[in-house]
PDB file of the backbone (N, CA, C, O) and the ligand in Angstrom, with CONECT records:
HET     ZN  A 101       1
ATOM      1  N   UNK A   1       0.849  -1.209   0.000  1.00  0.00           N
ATOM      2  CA  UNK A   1       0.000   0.000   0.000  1.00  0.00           C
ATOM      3  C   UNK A   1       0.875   1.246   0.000  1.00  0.00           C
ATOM      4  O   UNK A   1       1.888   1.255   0.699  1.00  0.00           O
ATOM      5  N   UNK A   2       0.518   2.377  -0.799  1.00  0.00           N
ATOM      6  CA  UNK A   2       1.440   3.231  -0.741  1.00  0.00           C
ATOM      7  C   UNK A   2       1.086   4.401   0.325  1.00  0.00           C
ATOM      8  O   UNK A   2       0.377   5.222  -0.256  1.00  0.00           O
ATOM      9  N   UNK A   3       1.282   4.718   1.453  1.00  0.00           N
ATOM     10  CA  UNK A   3       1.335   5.228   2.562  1.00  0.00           C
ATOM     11  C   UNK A   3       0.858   7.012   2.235  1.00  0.00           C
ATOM     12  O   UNK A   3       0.162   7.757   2.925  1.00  0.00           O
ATOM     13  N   UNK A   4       1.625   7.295   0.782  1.00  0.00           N
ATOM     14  CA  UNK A   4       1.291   8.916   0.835  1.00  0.00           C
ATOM     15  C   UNK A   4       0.022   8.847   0.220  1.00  0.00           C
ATOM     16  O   UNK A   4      -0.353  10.009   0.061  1.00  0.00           O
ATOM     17  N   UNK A   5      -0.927   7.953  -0.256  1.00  0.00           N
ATOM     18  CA  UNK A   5      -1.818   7.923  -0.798  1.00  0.00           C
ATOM     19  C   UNK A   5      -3.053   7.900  -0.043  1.00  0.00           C
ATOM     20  O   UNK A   5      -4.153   8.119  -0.551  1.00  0.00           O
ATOM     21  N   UNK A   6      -2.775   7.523   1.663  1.00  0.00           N
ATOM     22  CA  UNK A   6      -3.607   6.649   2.054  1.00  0.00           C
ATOM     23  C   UNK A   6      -4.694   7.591   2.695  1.00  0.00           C
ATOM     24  O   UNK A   6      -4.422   8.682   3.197  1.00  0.00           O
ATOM     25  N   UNK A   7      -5.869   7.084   2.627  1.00  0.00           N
ATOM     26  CA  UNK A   7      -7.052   7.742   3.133  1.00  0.00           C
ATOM     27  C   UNK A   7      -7.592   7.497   4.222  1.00  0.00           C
ATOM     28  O   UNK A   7      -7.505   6.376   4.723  1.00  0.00           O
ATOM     29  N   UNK A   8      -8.205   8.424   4.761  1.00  0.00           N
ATOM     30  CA  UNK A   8      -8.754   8.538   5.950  1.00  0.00           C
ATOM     31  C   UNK A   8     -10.397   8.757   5.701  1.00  0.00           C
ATOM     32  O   UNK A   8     -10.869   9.411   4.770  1.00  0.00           O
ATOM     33  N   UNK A   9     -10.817   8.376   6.273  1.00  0.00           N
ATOM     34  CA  UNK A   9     -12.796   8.343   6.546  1.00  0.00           C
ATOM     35  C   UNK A   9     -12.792   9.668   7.330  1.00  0.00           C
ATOM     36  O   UNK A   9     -11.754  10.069   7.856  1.00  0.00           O
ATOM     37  N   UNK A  10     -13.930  10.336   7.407  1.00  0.00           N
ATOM     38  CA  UNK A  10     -14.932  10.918   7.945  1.00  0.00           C
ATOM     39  C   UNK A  10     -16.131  11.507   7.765  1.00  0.00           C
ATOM     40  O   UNK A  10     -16.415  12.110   6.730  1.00  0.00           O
ATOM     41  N   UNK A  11     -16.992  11.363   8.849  1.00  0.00           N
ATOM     42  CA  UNK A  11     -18.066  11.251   9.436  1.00  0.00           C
ATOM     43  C   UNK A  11     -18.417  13.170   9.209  1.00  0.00           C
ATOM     44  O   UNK A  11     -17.674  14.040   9.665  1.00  0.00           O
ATOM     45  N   UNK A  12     -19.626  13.426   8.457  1.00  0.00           N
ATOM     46  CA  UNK A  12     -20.122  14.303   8.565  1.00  0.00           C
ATOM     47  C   UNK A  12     -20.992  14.518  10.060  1.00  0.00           C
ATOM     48  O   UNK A  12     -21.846  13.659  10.278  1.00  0.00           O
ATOM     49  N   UNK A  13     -20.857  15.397  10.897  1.00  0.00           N
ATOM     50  CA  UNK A  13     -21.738  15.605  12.363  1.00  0.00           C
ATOM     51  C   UNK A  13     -23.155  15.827  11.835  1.00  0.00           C
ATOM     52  O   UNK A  13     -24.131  15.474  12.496  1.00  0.00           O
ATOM     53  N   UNK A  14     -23.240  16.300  10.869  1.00  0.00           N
ATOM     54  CA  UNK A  14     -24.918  17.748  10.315  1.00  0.00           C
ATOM     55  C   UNK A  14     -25.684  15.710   9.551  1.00  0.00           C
ATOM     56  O   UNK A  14     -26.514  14.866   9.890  1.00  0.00           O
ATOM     57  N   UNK A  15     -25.171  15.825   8.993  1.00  0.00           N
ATOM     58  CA  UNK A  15     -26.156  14.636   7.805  1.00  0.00           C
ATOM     59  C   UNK A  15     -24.916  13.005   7.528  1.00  0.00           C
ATOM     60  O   UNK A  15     -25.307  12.185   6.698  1.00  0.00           O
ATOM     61  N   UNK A  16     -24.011  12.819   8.016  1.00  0.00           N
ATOM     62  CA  UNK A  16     -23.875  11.745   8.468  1.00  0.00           C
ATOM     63  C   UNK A  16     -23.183  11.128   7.531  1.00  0.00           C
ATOM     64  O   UNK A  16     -22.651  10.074   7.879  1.00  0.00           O
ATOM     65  N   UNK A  17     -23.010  11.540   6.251  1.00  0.00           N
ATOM     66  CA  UNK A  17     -22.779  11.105   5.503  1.00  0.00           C
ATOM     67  C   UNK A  17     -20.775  11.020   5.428  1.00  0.00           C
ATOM     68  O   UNK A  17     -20.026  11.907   5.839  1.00  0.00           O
ATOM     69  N   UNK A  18     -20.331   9.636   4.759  1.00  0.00           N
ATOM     70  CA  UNK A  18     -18.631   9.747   4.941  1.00  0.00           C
ATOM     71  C   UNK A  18     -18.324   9.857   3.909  1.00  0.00           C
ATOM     72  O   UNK A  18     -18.961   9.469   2.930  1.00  0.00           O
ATOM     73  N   UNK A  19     -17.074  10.521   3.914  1.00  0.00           N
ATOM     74  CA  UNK A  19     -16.440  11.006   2.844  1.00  0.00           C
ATOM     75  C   UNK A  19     -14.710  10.559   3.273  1.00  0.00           C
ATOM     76  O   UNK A  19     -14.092  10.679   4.331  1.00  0.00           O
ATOM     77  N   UNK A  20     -14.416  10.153   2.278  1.00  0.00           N
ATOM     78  CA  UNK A  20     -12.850   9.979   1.985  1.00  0.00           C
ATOM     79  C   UNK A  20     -11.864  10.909   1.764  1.00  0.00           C
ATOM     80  O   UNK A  20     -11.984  11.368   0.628  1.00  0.00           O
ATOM     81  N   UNK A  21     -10.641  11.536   2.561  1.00  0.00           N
ATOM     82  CA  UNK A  21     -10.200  12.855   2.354  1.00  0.00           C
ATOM     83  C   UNK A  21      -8.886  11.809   2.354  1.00  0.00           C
ATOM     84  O   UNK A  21      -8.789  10.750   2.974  1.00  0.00           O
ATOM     85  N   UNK A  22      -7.873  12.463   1.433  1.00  0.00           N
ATOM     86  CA  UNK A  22      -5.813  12.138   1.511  1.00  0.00           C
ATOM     87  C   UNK A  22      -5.553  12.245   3.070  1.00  0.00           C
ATOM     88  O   UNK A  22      -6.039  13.015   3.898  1.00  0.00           O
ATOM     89  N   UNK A  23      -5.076  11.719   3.136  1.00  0.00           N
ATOM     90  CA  UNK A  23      -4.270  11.660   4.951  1.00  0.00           C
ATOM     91  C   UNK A  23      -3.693  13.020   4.601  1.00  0.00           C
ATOM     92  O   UNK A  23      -3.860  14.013   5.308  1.00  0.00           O
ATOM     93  N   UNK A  24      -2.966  13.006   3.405  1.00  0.00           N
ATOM     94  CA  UNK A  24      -2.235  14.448   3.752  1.00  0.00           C
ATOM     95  C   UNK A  24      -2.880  15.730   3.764  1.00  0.00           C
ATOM     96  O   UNK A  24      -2.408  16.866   3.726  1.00  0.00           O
ATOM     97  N   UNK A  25      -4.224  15.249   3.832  1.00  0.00           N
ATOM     98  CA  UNK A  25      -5.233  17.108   3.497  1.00  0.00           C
ATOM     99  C   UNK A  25      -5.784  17.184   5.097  1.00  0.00           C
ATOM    100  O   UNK A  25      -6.414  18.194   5.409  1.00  0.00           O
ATOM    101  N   UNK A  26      -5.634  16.491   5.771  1.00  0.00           N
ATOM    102  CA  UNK A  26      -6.149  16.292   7.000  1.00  0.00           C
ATOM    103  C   UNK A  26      -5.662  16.893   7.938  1.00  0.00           C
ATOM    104  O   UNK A  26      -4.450  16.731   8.080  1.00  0.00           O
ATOM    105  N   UNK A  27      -6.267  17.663   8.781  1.00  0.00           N
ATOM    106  CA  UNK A  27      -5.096  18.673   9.676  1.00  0.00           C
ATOM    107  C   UNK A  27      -6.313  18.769  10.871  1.00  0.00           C
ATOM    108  O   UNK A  27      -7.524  18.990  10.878  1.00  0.00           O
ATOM    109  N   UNK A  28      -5.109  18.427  12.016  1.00  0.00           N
ATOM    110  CA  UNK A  28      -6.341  18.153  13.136  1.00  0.00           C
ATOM    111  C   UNK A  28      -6.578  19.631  14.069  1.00  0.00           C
ATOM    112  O   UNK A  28      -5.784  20.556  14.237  1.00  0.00           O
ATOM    113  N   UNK A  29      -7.844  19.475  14.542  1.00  0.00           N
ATOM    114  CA  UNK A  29      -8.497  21.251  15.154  1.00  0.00           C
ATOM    115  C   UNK A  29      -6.818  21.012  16.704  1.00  0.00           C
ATOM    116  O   UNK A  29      -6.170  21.884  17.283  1.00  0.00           O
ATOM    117  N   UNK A  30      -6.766  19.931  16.774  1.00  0.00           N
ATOM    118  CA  UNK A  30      -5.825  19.852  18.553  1.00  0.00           C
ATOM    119  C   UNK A  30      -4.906  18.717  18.283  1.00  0.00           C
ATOM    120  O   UNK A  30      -4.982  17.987  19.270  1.00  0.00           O
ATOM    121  N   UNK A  31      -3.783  18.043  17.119  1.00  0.00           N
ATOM    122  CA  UNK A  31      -2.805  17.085  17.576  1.00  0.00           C
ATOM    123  C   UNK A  31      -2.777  16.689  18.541  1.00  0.00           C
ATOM    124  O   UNK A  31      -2.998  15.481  18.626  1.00  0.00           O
ATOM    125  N   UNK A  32      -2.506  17.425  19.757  1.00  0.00           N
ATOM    126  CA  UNK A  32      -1.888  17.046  20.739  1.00  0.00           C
ATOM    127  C   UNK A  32      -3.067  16.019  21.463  1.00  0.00           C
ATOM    128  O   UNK A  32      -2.669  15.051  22.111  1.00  0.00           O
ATOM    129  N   UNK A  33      -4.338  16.249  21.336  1.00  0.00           N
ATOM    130  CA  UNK A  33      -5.474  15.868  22.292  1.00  0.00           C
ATOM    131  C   UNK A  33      -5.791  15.131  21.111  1.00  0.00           C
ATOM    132  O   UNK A  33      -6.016  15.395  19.930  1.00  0.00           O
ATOM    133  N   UNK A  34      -5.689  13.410  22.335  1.00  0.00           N
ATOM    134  CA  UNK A  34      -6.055  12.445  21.225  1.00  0.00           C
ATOM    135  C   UNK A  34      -7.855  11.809  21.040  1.00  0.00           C
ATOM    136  O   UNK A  34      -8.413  10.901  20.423  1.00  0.00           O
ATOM    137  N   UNK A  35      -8.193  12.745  21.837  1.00  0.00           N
ATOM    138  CA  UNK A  35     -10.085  12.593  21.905  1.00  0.00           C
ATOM    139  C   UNK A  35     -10.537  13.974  21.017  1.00  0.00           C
ATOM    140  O   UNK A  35     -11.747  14.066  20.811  1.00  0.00           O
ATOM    141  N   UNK A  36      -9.478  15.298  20.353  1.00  0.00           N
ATOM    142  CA  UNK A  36     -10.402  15.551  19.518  1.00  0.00           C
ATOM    143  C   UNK A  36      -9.587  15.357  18.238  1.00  0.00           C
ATOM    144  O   UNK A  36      -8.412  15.558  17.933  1.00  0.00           O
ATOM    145  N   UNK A  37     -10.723  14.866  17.580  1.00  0.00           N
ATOM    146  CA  UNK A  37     -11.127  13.969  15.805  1.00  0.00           C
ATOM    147  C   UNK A  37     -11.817  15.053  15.237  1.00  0.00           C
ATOM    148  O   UNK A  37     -12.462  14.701  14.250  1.00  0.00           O
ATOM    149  N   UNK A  38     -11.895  16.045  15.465  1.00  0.00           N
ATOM    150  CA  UNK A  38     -12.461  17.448  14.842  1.00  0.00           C
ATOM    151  C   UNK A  38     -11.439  18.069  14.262  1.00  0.00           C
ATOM    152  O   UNK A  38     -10.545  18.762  14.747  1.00  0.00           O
ATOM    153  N   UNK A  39     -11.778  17.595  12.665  1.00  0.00           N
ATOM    154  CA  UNK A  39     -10.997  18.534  11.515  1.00  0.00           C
ATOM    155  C   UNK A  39     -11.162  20.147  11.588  1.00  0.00           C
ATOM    156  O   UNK A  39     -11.797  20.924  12.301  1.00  0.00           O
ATOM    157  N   UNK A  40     -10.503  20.229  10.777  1.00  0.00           N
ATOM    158  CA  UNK A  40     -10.006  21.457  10.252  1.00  0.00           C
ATOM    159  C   UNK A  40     -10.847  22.454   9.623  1.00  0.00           C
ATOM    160  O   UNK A  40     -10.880  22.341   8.398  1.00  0.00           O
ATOM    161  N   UNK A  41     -11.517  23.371  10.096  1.00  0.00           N
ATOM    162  CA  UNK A  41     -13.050  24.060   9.722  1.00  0.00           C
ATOM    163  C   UNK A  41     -12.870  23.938   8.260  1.00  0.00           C
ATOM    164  O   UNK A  41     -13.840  23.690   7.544  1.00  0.00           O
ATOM    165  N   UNK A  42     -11.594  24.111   7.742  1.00  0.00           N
ATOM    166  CA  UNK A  42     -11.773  24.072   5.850  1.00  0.00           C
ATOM    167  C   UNK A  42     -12.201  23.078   5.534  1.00  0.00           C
ATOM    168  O   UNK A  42     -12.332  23.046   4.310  1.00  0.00           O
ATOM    169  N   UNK A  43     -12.679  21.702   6.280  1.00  0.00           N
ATOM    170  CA  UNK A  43     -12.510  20.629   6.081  1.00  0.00           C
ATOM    171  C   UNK A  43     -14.080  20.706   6.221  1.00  0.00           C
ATOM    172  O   UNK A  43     -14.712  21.184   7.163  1.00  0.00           O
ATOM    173  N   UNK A  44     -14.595  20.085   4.985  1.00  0.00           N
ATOM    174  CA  UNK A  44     -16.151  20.480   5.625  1.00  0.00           C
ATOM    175  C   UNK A  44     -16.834  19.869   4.851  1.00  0.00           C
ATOM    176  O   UNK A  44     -16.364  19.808   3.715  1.00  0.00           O
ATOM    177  N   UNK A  45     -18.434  19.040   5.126  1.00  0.00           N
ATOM    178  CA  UNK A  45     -18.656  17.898   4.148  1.00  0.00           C
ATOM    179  C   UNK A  45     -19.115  18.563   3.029  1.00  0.00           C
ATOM    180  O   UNK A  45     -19.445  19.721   3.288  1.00  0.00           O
ATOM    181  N   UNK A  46     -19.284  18.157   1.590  1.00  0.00           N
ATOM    182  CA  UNK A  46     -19.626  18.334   0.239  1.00  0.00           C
ATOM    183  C   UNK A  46     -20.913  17.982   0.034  1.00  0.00           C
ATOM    184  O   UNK A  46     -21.269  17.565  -1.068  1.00  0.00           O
ATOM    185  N   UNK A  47     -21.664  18.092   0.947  1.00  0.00           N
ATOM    186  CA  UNK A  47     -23.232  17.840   1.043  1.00  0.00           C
ATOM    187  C   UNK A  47     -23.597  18.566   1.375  1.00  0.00           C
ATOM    188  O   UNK A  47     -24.166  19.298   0.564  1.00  0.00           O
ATOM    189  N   UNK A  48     -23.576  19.059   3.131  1.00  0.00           N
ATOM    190  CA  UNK A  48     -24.196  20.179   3.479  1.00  0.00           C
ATOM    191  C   UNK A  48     -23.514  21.170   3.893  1.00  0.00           C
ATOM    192  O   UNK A  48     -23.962  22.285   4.159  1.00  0.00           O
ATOM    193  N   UNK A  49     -22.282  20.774   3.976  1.00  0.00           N
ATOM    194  CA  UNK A  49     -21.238  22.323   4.347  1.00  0.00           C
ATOM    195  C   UNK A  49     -21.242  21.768   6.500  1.00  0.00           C
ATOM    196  O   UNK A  49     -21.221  22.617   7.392  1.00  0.00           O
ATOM    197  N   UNK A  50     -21.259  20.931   6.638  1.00  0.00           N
ATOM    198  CA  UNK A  50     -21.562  20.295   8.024  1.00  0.00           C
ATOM    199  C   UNK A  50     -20.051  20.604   8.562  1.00  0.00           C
ATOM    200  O   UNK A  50     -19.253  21.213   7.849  1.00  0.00           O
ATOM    201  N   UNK A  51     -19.745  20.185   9.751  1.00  0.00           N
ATOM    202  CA  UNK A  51     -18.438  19.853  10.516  1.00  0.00           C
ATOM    203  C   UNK A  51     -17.994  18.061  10.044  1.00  0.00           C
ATOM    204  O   UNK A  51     -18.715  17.080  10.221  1.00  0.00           O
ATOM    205  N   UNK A  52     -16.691  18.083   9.459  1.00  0.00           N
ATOM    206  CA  UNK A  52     -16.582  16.333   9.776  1.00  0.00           C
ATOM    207  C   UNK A  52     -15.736  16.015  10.934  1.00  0.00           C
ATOM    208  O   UNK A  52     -15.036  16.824  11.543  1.00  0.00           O
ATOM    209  N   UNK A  53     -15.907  14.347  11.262  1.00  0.00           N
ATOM    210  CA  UNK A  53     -14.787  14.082  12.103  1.00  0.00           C
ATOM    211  C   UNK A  53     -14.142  13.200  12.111  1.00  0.00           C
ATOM    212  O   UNK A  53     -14.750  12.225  11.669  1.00  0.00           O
ATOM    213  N   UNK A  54     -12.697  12.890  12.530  1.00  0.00           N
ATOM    214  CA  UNK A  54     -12.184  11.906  11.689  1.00  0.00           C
ATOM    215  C   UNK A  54     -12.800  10.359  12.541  1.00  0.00           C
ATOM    216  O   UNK A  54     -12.735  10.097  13.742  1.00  0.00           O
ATOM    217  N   UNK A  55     -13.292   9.660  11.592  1.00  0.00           N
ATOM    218  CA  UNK A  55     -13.677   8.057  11.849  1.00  0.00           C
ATOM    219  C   UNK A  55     -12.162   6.818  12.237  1.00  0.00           C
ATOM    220  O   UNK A  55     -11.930   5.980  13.108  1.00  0.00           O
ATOM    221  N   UNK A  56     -11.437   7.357  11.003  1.00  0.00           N
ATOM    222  CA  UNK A  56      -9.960   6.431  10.999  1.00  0.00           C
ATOM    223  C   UNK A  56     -10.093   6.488   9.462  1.00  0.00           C
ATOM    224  O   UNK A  56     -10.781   7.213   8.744  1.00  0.00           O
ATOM    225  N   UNK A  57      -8.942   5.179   9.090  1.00  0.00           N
ATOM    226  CA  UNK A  57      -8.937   5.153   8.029  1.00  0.00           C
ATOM    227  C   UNK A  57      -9.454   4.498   7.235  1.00  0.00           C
ATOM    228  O   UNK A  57     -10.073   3.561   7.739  1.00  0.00           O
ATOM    229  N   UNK A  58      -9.501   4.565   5.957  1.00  0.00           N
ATOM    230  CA  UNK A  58     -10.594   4.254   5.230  1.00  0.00           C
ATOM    231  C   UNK A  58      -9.735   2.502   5.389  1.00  0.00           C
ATOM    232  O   UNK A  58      -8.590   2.066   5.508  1.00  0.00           O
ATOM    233  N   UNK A  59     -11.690   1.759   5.259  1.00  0.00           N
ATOM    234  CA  UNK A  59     -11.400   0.401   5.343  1.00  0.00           C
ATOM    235  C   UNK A  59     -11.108  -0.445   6.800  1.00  0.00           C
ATOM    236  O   UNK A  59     -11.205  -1.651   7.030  1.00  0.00           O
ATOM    237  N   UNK A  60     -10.723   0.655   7.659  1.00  0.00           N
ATOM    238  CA  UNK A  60     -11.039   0.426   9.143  1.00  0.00           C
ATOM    239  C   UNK A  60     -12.040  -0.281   9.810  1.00  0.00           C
ATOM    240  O   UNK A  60     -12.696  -0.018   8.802  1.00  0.00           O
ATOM    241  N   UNK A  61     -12.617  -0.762  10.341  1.00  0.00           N
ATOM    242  CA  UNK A  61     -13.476  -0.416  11.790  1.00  0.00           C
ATOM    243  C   UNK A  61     -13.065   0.767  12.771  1.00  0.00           C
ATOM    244  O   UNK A  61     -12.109   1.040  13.497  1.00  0.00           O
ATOM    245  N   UNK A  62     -14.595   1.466  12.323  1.00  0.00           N
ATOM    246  CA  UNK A  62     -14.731   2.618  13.179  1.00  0.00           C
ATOM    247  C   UNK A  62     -13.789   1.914  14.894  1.00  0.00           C
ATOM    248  O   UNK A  62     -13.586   0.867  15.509  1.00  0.00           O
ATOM    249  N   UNK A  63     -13.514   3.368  14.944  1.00  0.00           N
ATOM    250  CA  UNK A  63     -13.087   3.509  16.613  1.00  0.00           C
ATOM    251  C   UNK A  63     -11.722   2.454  16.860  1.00  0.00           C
ATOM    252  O   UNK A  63     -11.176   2.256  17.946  1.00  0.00           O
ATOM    253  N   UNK A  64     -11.430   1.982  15.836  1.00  0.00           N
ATOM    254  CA  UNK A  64     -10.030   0.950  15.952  1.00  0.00           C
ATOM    255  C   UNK A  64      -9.148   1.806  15.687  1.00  0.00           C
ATOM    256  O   UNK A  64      -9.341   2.705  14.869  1.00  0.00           O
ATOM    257  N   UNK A  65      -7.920   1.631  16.421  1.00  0.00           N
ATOM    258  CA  UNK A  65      -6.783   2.661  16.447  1.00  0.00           C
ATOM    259  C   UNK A  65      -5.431   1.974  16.287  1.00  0.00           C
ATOM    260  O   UNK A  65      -4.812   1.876  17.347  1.00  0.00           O
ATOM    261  N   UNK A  66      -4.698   1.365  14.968  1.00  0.00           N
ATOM    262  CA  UNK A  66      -3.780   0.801  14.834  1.00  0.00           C
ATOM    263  C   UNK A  66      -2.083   1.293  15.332  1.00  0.00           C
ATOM    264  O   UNK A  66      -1.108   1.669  14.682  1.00  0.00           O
ATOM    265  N   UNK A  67      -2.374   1.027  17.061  1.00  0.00           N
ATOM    266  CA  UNK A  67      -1.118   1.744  16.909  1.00  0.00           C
ATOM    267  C   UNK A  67      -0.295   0.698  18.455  1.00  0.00           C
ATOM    268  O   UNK A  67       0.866   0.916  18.799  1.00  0.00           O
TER     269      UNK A  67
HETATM  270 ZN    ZN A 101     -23.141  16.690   5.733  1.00  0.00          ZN2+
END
C-alpha cells in the first residue's frame, strides 16, 4: 500500500454522511489531544457544508486505532 496515498474516513456531524479525504489534506483542530477527531473548519462535508470528524482510516473499523 502506498502510505502517501492513504485515506482517511470521515463522518459528517450535520447529515452523516462519509467522505474519503488524503491523509495528507487532513489537519487536526488539537494534535496534541487524542479525543479531539475534529478537523479542520476548511474541512467540511460536500453535502451540506456540516463539521466532519475523523472516523480512521478508510477500510477500518470505526473507533479501531492501529497503533
Ligand atoms: Zn453533511
Amino acid at each position: 500500500m502506498d502510505h502517501m496515498n492513504e485515506e482517511m474516513e470521515c463522518m459528517c456531524l450535520e447529515c452523516g454522511a462519509s467522505s474519503y479525504l488524503p491523509k495528507s489534506d487532513i489537519v487536526m483542530e488539537d494534535p496534541t489531544s487524542i479525543d479531539s477527531k475534529m478537523l479542520n473548519s476548511l474541512l467540511v462535508c460536500s453535502i451540506c457544508g456540516g463539521q466532519l470528524k475523523l472516523i480512521g482510516k478508510a477500510g477500518d473499523e470505526p473507533f479501531y486505532r492501529l497503533e
